[in-house]
VEXLONU-631074 format. One line per field, with one value per residue: residue in three letters; x, y, z of N, C-alpha, C in turn; residue number from 1. Coordinates in Angstrom, 1 decimal, decimal comma. Example, Ala and Ser with C-alpha at 12.3 -4.5 7.8 and 13.67 -1.06 7.14 Angstrom:
REM residues 2
type [Ala:Ser];
nX [13,2:12,8];
nY [-5,7:-2,2];
nZ [7,8:7,1];
caX [12,3:13,7];
caY [-4,5:-1,1];
caZ [7,8:7,1];
cX [13,2:12,9];
cY [-3,3:0,0];
cZ [7,8:7,9];
seq [1:2];
REM end
This chain:
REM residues 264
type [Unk:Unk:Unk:Unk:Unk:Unk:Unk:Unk:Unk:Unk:Unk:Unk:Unk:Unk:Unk:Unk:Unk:Unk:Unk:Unk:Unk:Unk:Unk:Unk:Unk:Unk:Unk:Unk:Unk:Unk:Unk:Unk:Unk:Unk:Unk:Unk:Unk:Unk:Unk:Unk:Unk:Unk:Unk:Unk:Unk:Unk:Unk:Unk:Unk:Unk:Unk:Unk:Unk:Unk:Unk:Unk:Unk:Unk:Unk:Unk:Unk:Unk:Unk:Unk:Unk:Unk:Unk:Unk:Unk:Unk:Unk:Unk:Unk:Unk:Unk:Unk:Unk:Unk:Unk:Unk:Unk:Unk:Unk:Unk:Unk:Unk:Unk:Unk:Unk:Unk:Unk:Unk:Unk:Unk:Unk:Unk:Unk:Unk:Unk:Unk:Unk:Unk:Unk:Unk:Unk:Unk:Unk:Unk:Unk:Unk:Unk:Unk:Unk:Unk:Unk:Unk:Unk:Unk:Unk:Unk:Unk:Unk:Unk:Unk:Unk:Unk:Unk:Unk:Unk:Unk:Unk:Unk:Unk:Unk:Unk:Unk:Unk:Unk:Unk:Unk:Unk:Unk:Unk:Unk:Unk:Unk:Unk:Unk:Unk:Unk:Unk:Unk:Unk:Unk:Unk:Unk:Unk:Unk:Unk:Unk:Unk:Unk:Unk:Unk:Unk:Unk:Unk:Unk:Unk:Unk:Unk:Unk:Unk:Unk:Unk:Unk:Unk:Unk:Unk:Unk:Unk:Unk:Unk:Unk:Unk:Unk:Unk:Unk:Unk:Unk:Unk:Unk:Unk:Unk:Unk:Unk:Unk:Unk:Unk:Unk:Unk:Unk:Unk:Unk:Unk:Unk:Unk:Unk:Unk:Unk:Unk:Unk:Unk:Unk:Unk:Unk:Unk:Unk:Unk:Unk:Unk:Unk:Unk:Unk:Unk:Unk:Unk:Unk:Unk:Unk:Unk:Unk:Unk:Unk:Unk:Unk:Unk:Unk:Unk:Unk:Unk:Unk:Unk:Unk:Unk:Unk:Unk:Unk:Unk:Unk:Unk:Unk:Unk:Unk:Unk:Unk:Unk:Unk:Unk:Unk:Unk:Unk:Unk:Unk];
nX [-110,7:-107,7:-105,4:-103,6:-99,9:-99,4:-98,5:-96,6:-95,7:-92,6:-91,7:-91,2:-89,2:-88,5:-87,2:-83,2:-81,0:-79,8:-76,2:-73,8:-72,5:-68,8:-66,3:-64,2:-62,6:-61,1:-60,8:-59,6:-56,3:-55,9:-55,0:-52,4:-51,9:-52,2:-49,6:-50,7:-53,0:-52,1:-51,9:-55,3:-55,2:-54,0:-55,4:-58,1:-56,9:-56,4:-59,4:-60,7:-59,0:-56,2:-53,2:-51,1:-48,5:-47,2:-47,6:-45,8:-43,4:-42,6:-42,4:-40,1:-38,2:-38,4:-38,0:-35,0:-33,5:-34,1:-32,8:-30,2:-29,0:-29,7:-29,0:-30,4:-32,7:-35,2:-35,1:-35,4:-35,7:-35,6:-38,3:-37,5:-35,3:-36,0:-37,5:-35,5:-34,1:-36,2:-37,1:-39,5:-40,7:-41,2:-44,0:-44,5:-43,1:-43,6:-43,1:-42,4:-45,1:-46,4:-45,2:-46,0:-48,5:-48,6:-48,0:-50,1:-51,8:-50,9:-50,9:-53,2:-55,3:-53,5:-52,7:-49,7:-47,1:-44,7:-45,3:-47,3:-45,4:-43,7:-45,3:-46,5:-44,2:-43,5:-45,8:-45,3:-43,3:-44,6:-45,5:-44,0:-41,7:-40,2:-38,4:-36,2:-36,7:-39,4:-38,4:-36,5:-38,2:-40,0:-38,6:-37,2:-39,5:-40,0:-38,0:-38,4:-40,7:-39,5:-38,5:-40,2:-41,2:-39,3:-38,8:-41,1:-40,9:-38,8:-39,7:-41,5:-39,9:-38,5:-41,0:-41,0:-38,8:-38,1:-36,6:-34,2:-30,7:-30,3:-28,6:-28,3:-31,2:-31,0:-29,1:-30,6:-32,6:-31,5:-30,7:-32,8:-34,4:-32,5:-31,2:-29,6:-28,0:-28,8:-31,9:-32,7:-32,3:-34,3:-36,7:-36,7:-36,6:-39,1:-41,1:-41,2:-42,1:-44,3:-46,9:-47,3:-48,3:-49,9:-47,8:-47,1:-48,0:-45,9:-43,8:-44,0:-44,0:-41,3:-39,9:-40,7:-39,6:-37,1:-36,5:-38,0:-40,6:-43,2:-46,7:-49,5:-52,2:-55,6:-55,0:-52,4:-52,2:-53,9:-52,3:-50,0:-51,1:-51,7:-48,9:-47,8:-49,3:-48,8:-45,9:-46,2:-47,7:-45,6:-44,5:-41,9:-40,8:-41,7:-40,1:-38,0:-37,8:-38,2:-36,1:-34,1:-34,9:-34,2:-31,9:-29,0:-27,4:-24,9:-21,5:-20,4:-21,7:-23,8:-27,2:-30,7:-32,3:-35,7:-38,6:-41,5:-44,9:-46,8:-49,2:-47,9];
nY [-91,1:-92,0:-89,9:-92,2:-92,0:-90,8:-92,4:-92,4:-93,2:-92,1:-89,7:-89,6:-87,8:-87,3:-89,4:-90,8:-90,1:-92,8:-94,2:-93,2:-96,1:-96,9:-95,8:-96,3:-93,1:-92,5:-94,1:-97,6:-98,5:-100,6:-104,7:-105,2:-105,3:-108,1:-110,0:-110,4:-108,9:-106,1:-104,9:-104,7:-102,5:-100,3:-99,8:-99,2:-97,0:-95,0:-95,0:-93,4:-91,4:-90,6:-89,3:-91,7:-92,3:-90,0:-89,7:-92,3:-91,2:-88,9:-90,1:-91,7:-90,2:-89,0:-90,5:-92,1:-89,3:-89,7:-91,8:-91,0:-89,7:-90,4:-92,3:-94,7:-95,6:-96,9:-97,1:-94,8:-92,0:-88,4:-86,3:-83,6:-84,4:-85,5:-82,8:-81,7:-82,7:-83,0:-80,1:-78,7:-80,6:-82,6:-83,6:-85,8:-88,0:-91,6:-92,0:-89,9:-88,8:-91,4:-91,1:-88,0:-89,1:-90,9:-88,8:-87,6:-88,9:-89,4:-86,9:-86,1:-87,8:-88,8:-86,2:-85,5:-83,3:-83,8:-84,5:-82,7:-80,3:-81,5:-81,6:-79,0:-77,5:-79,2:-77,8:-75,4:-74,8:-75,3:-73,3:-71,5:-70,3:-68,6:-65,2:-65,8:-68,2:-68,0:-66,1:-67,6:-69,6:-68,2:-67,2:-69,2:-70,3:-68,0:-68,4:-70,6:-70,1:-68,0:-70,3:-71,4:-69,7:-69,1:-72,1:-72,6:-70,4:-70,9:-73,2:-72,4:-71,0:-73,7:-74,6:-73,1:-73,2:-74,8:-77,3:-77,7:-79,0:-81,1:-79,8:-77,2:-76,5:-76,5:-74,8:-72,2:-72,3:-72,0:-69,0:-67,6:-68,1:-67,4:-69,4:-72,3:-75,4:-78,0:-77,3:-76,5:-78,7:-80,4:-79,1:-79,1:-82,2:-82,4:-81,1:-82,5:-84,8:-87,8:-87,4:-84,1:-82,3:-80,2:-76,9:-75,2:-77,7:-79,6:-77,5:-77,5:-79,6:-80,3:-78,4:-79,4:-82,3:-81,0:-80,2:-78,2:-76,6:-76,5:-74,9:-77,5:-78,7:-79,0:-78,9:-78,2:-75,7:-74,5:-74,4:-72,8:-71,0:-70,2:-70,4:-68,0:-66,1:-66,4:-65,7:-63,0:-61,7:-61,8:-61,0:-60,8:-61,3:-58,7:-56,7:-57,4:-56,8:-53,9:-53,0:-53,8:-52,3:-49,4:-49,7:-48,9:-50,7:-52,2:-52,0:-54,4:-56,3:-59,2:-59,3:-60,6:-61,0:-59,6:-61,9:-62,7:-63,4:-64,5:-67,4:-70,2];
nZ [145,4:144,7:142,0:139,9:138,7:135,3:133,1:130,3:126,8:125,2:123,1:120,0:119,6:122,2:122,7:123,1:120,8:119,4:119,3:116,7:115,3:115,6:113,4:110,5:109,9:107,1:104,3:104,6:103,4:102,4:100,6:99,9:95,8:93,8:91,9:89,5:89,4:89,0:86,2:86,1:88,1:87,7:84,9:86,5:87,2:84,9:84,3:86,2:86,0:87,5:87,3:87,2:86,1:86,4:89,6:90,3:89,0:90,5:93,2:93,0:92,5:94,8:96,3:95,7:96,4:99,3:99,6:99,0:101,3:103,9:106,2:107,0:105,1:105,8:108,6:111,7:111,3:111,8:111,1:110,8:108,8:106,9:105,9:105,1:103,0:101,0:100,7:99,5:98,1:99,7:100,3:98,5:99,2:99,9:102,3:103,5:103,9:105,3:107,4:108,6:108,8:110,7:113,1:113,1:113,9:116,7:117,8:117,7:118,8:121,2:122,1:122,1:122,2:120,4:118,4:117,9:117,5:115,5:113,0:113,4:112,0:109,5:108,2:108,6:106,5:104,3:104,1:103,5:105,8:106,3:105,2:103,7:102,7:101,1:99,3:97,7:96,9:95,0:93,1:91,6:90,7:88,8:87,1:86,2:84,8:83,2:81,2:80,4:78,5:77,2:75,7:73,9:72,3:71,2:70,0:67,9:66,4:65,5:64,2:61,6:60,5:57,8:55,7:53,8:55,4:58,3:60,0:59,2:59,6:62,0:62,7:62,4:64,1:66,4:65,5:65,2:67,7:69,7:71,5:73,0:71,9:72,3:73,0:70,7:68,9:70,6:69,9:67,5:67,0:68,4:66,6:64,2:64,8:64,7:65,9:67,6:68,9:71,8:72,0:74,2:76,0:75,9:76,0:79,2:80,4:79,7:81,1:84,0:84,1:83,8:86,8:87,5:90,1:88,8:89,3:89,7:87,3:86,1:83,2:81,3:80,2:82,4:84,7:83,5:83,4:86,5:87,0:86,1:87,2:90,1:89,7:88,6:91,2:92,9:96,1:96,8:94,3:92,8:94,6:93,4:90,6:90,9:91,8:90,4:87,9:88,8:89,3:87,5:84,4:84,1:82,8:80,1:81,9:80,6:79,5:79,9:77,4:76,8:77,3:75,4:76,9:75,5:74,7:72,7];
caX [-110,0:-106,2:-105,1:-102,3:-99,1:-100,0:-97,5:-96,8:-94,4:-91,4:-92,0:-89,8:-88,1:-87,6:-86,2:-82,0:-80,4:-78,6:-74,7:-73,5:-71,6:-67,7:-66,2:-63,0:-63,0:-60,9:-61,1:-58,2:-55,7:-56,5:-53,7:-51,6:-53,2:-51,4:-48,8:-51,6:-54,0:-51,7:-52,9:-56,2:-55,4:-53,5:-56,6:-58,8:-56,3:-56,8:-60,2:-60,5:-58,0:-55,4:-52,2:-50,1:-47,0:-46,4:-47,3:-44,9:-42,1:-42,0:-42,0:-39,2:-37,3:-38,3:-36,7:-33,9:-33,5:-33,9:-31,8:-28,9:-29,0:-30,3:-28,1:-30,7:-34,0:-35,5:-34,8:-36,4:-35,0:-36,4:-38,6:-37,0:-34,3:-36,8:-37,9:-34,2:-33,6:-37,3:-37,5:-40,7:-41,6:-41,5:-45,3:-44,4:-42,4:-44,8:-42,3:-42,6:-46,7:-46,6:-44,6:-47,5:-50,0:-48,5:-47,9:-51,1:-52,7:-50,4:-51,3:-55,2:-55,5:-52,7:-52,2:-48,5:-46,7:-43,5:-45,9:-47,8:-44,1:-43,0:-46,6:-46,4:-43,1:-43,8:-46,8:-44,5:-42,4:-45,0:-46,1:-42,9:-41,5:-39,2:-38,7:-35,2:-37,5:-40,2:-37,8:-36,1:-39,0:-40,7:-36,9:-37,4:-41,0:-39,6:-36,6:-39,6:-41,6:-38,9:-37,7:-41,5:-41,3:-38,0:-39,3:-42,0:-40,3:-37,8:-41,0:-42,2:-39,3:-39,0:-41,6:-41,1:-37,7:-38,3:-36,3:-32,7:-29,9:-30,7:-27,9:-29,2:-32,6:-30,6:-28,6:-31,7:-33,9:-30,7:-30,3:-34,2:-34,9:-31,3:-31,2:-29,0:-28,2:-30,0:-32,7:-33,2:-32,3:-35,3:-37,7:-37,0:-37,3:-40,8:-41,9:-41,0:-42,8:-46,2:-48,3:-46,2:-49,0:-49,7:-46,6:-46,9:-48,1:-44,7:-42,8:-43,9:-43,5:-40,1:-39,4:-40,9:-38,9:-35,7:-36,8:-38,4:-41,8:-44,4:-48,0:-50,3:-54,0:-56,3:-54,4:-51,2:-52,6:-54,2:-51,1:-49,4:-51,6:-51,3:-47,4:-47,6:-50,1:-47,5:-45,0:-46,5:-48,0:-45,5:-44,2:-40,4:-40,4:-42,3:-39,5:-36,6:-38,4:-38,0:-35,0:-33,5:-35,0:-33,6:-30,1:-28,4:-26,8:-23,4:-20,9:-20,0:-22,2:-25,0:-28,5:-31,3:-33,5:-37,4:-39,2:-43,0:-45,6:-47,9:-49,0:-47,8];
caY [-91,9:-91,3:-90,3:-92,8:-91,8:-91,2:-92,8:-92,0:-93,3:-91,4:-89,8:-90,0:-86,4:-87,3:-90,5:-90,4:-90,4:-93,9:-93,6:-93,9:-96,9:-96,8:-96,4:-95,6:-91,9:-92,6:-95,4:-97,9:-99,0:-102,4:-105,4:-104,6:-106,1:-109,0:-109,1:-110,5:-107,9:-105,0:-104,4:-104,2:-101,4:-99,7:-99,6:-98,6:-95,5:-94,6:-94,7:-92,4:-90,2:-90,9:-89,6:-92,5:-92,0:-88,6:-90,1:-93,1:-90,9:-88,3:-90,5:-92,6:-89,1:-88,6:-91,9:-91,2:-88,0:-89,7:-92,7:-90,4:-88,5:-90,7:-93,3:-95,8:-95,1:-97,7:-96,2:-93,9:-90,9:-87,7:-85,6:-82,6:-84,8:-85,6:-81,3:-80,5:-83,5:-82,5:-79,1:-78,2:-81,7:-84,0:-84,4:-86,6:-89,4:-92,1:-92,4:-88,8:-89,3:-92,4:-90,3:-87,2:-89,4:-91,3:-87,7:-86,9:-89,6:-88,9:-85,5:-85,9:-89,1:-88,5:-85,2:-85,7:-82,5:-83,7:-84,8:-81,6:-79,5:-81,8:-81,3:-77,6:-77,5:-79,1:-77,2:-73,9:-75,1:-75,3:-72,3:-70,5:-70,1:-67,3:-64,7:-66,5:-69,6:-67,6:-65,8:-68,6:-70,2:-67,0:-67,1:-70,4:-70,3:-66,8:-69,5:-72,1:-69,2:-67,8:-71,4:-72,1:-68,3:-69,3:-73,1:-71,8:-69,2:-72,2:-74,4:-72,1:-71,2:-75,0:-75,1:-72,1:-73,4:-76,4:-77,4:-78,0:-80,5:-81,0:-79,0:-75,7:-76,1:-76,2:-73,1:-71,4:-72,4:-71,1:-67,9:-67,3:-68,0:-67,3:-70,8:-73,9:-76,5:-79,0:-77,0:-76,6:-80,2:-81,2:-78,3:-79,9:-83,7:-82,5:-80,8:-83,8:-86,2:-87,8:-86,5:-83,4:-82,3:-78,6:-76,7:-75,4:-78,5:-80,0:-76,8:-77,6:-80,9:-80,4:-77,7:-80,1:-82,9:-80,4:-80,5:-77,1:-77,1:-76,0:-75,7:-78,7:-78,1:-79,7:-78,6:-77,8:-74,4:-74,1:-74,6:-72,0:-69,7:-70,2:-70,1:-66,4:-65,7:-66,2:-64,9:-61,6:-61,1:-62,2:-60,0:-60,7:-60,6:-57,1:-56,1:-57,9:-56,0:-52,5:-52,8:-53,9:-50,7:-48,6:-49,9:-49,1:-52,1:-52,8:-52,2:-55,5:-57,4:-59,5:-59,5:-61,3:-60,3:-59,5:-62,5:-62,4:-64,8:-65,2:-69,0:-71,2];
caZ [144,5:143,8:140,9:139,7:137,9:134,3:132,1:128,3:125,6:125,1:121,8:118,9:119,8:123,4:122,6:123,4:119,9:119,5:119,4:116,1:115,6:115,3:111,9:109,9:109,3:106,5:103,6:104,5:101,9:101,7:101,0:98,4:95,1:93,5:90,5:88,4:89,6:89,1:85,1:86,6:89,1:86,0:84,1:87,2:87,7:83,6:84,1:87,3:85,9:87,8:86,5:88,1:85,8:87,0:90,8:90,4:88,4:91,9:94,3:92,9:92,6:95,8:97,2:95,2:97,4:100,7:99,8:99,1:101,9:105,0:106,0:106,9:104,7:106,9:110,0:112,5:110,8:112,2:110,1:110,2:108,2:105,3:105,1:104,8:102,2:100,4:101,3:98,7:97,5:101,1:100,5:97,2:99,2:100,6:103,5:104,4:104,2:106,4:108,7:108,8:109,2:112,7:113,7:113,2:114,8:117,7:118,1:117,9:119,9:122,5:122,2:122,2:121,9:120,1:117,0:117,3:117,0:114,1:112,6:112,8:111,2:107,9:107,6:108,1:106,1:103,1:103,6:103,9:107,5:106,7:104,0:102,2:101,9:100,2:98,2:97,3:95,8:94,0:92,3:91,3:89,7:87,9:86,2:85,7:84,0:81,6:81,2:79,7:77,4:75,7:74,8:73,4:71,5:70,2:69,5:67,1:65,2:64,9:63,0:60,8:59,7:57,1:54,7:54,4:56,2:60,0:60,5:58,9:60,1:63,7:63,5:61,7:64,7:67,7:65,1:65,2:69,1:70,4:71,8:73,3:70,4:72,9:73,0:68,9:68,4:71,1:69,4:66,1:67,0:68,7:65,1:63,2:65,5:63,6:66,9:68,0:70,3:71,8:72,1:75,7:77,1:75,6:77,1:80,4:80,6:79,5:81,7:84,9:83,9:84,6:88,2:88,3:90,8:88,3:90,3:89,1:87,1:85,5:82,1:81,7:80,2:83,5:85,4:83,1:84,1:87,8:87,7:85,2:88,3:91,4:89,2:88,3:92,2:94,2:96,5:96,5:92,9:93,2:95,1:92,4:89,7:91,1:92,6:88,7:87,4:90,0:89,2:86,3:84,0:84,4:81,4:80,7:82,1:80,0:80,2:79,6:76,5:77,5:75,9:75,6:77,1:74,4:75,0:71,4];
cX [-108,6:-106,1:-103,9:-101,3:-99,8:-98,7:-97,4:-95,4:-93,8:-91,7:-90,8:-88,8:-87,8:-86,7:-83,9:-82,0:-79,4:-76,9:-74,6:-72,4:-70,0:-66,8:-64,9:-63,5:-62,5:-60,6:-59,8:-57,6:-55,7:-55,1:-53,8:-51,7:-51,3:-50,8:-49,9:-52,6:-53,7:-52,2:-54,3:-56,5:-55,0:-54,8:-57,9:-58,5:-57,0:-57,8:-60,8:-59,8:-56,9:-53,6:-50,9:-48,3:-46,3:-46,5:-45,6:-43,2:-41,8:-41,9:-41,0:-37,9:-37,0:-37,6:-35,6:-33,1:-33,3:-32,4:-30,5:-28,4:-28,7:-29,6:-28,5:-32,3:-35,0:-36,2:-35,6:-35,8:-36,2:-37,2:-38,3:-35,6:-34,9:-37,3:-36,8:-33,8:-34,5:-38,1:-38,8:-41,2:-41,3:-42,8:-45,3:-43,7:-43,4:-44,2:-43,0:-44,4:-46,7:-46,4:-45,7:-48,5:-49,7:-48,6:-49,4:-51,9:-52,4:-50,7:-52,9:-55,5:-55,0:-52,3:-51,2:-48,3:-45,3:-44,4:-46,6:-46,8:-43,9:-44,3:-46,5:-45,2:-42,9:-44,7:-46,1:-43,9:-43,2:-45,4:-45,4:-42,8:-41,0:-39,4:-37,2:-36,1:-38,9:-40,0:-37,4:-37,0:-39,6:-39,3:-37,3:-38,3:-40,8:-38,8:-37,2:-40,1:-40,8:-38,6:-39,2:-41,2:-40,3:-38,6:-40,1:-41,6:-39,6:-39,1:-41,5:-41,0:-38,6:-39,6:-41,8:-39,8:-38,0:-37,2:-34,5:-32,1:-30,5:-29,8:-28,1:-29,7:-31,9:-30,1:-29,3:-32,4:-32,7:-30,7:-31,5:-34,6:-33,7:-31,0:-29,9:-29,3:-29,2:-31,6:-33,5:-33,1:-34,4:-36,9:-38,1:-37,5:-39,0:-41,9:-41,8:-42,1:-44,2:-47,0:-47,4:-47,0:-48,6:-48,3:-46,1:-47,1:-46,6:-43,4:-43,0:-43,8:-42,0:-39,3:-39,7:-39,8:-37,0:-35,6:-37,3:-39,8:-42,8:-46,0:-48,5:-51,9:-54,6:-55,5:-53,1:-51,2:-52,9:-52,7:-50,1:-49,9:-51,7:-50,0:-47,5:-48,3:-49,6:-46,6:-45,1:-47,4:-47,6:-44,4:-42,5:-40,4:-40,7:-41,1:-37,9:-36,9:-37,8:-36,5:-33,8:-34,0:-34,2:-32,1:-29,4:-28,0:-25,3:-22,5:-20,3:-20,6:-23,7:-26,4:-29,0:-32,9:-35,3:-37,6:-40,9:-43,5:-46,4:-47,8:-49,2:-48,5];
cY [-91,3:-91,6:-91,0:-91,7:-91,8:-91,0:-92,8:-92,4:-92,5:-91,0:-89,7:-88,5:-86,5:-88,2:-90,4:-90,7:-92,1:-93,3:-94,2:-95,1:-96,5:-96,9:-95,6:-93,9:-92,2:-93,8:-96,4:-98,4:-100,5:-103,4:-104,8:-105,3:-107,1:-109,4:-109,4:-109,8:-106,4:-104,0:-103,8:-102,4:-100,3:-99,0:-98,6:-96,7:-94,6:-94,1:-93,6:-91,0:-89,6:-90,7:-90,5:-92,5:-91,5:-88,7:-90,7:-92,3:-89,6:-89,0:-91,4:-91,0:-88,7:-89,4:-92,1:-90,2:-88,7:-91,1:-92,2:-89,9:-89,4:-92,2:-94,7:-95,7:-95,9:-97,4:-95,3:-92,4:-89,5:-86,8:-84,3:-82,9:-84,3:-84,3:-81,2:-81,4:-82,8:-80,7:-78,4:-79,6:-83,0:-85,1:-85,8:-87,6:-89,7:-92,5:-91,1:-88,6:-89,8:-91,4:-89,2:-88,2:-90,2:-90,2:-87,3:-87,7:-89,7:-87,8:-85,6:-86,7:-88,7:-87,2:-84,8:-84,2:-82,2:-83,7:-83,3:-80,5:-79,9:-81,6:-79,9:-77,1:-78,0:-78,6:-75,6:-74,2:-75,2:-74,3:-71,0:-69,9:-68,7:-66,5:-65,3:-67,7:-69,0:-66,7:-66,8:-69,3:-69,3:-67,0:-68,2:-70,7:-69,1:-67,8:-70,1:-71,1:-69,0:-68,9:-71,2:-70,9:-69,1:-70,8:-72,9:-71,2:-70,3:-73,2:-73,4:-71,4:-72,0:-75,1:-73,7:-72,5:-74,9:-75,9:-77,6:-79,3:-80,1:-79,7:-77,5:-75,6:-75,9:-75,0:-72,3:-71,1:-71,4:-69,4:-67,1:-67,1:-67,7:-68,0:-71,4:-74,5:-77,3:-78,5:-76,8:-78,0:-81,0:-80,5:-79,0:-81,4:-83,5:-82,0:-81,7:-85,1:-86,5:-87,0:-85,2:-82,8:-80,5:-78,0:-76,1:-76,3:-79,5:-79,3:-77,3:-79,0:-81,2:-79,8:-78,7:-81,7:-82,5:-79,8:-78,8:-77,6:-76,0:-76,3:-76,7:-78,1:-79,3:-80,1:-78,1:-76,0:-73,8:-73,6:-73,4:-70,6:-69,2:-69,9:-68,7:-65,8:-64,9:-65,3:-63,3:-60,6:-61,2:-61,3:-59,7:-60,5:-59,1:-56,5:-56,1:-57,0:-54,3:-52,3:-52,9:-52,5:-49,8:-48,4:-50,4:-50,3:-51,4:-52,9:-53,9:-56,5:-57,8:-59,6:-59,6:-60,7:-60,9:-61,2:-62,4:-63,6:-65,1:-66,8:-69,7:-72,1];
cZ [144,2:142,5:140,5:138,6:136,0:133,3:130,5:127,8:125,2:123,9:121,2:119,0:121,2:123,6:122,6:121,7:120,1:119,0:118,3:116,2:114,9:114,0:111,3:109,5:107,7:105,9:103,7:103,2:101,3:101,5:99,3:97,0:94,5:92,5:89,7:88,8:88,7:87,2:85,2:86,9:88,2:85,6:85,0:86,8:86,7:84,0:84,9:87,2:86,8:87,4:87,5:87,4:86,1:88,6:91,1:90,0:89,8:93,0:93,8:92,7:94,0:97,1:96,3:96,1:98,5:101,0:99,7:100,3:104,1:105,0:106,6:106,7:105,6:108,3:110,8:112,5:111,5:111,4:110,1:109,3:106,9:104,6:104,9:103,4:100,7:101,0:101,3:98,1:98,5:101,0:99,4:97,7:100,4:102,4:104,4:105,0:105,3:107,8:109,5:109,2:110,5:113,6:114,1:114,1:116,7:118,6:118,4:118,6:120,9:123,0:122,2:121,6:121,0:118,7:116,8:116,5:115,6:112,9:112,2:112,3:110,0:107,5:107,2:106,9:104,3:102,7:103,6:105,0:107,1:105,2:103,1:101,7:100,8:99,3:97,3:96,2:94,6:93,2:91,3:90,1:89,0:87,1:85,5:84,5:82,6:80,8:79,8:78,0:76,7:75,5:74,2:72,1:70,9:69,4:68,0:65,8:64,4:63,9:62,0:60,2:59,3:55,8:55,2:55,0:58,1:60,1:60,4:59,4:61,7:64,1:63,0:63,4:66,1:67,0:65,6:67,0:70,1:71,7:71,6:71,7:71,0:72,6:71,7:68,7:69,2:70,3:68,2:65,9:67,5:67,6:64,5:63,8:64,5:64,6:68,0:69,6:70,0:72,1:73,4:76,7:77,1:76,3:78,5:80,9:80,5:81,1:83,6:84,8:84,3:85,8:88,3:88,4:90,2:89,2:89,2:89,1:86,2:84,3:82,3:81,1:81,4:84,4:84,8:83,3:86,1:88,3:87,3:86,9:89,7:90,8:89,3:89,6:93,1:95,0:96,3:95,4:92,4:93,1:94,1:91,6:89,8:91,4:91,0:87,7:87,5:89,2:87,5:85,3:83,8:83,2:81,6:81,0:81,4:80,5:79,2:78,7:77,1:76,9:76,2:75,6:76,7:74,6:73,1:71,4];
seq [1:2:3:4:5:6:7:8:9:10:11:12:13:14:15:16:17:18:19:20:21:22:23:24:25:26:27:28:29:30:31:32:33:34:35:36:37:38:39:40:41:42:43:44:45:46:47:48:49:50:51:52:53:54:55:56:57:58:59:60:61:62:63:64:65:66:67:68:69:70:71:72:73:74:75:76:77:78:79:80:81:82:83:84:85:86:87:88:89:90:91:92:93:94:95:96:97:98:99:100:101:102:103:104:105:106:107:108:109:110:111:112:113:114:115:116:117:118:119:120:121:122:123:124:125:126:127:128:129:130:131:132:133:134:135:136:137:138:139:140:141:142:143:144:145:146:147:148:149:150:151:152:153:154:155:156:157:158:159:160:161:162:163:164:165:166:167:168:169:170:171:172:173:174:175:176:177:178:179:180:181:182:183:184:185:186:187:188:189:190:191:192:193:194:195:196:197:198:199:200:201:202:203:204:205:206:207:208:209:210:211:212:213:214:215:216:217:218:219:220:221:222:223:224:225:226:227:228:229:230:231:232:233:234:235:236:237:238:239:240:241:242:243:244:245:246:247:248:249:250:251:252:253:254:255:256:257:258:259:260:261:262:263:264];
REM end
C-alpha cells in the first residue's frame, strides 16, 4: 500500500503575513475650512492649546521678511534664498515649510540629490554650520537675556514708586532702575493695568516682541530658564567672559552695570 502525500493546514504562524494596506504616513491638511467655519477652528485651537496668535503673528513676520526681499514670493525661489532672508526663524514661514517638505519627499522617494544638498543645508544651518553663525546667535540670546534682567528690574521699581504726577513716578522709576523713558512709561502703564499679570512673563513677551529669538516652553518661566541655561553654558560666551576679564577697561569707555537675575 503507498503511502499518499499527507497534507496539513498551514498553521496560523506559517501563514505569510498579509501586506498591510497603503496609507498616509502623515494626517493630511484637509480643505481649507470655510469663513463661517473659521470661529469654530479658533475655538478648537483654544481648546487643544494651540497658541495660534503667536503662530499667526510669526508667520506674518515671516512673510513680511520674504516679501521684502524676494522679488517674486510666488516664484520658484531657491531655498538657500529663504535661509539667507530667515536665517534662524525660516522654519516659521509656511512657504519655507511647503518647500522642506517637497524636498523631502524628493529625497526619500527619488532619491534626488539636489533635495538631499538643500535638505542638508537648512538642517546645518539650524544647527550652526560654522562658528560666526554660532557666535552670532549665543550674542544674541546674551542681549535677549540682559534685555529680560533690566525689564524686570524696571518692573519692580514700577511698582515701588506710587504716588505723585506721572511724571515723577517716571523719573523715580529711570532714577531707581537706570532705565529708557520708554521703558518706565511701559513698566508703569503695566503696574497700573487692573490685571497687570506676572512680571517676567510680561518681560519676555516684551522682550520677544522686539524681535529677539527667546527658546519656546511650556511657561514662559520655563523658557527663562532655558535661555539663563544657553547663556550661562555656551561655549562662545565662555570664551567672551574670560577674554573681558583678561582685558582691562578702557578709560573712557562705558560699561554695562552687572544686573541680577532673580526672577520678579
Amino acid at each position: 500500500m503507498s503511502v499518499g502525500a499527507r497534507h496539513e493546514a498551514p498553521s496560523e504562524r506559517s501563514r505569510p503575513a498579509a501586506a498591510a494596506p497603503l496609507r498616509a504616513v502623515d494626517a493630511p491638511y484637509g480643505p481649507a475650512p470655510r469663513p463661517d467655519a473659521r470661529d469654530d477652528l479658533l475655538r478648537r485651537a483654544d481648546a487643544l492649546g494651540i497658541p495660534w496668535e503667536q503662530i499667526v503673528l510669526e508667520e506674518i513676520r515671516a512673510e513680511e521678511g520674504l516679501r521684502r526681499y524676494l522679488e517674486d514670493v510666488d516664484g520658484e525661489w531657491p531655498l538657500r534664498a529663504a535661509l539667507g532672508i530667515l536665517p534662524s526663524t525660516f522654519l516659521r514661514s509656511w512657504r519655507v515649510r511647503n518647500r522642506l517638505q517637497n524636498l523631502s519627499a524628493q529625497a526619500r522617494a527619488a532619491q534626488a540629490r539636489g533635495a538631499r544638498g538643500d535638505l542638508r543645508r537648512a538642517f546645518e544651518q539650524l544647527g550652526g554650520k560654522n562658528e560666526a553663525d554660532r557666535t552670532t546667535l549665543a550674542e544674541h540670546l546674551w542681549f535677549a537675556y540682559q534685555r529680560i534682567l533690566l525689564l524686570q528690574r524696571v518692573t519692580r521699581a514700577a511698582a515701588a514708586s506710587r504716588g505723585g504726577t506721572l511724571a515723577e513716578r517716571l523719573a523715580s522709576i529711570c532714577t531707581r532702575a537706570r532705565c529708557c523713558y520708554d521703558d518706565a512709561a511701559w513698566a508703569a502703564s503695566m503696574e497700573d493695568s487692573p490685571r497687570p499679570g506676572h512680571r517676567l512673563d510680561a518681560a519676555i513677551r516684551k522682550v520677544r516682541d522686539e524681535g529677539f529669538q527667546i527658546p519656546r516652553a511650556a511657561t514662559e518661566a520655563r523658557a527663562f530658564s532655558a535661555l539663563r541655561r544657553i547663556v550661562r553654558t555656551s561655549p562662545a560666551l565662555t570664551r567672551r567672559r574670560r577674554s573681558s576679564r583678561a582685558a582691562p577697561p578702557r578709560e573712557g569707555v562705558p560699561h554695562r552695570l552687572p544686573l541680577s537675575d532673580g526672577v520678579g
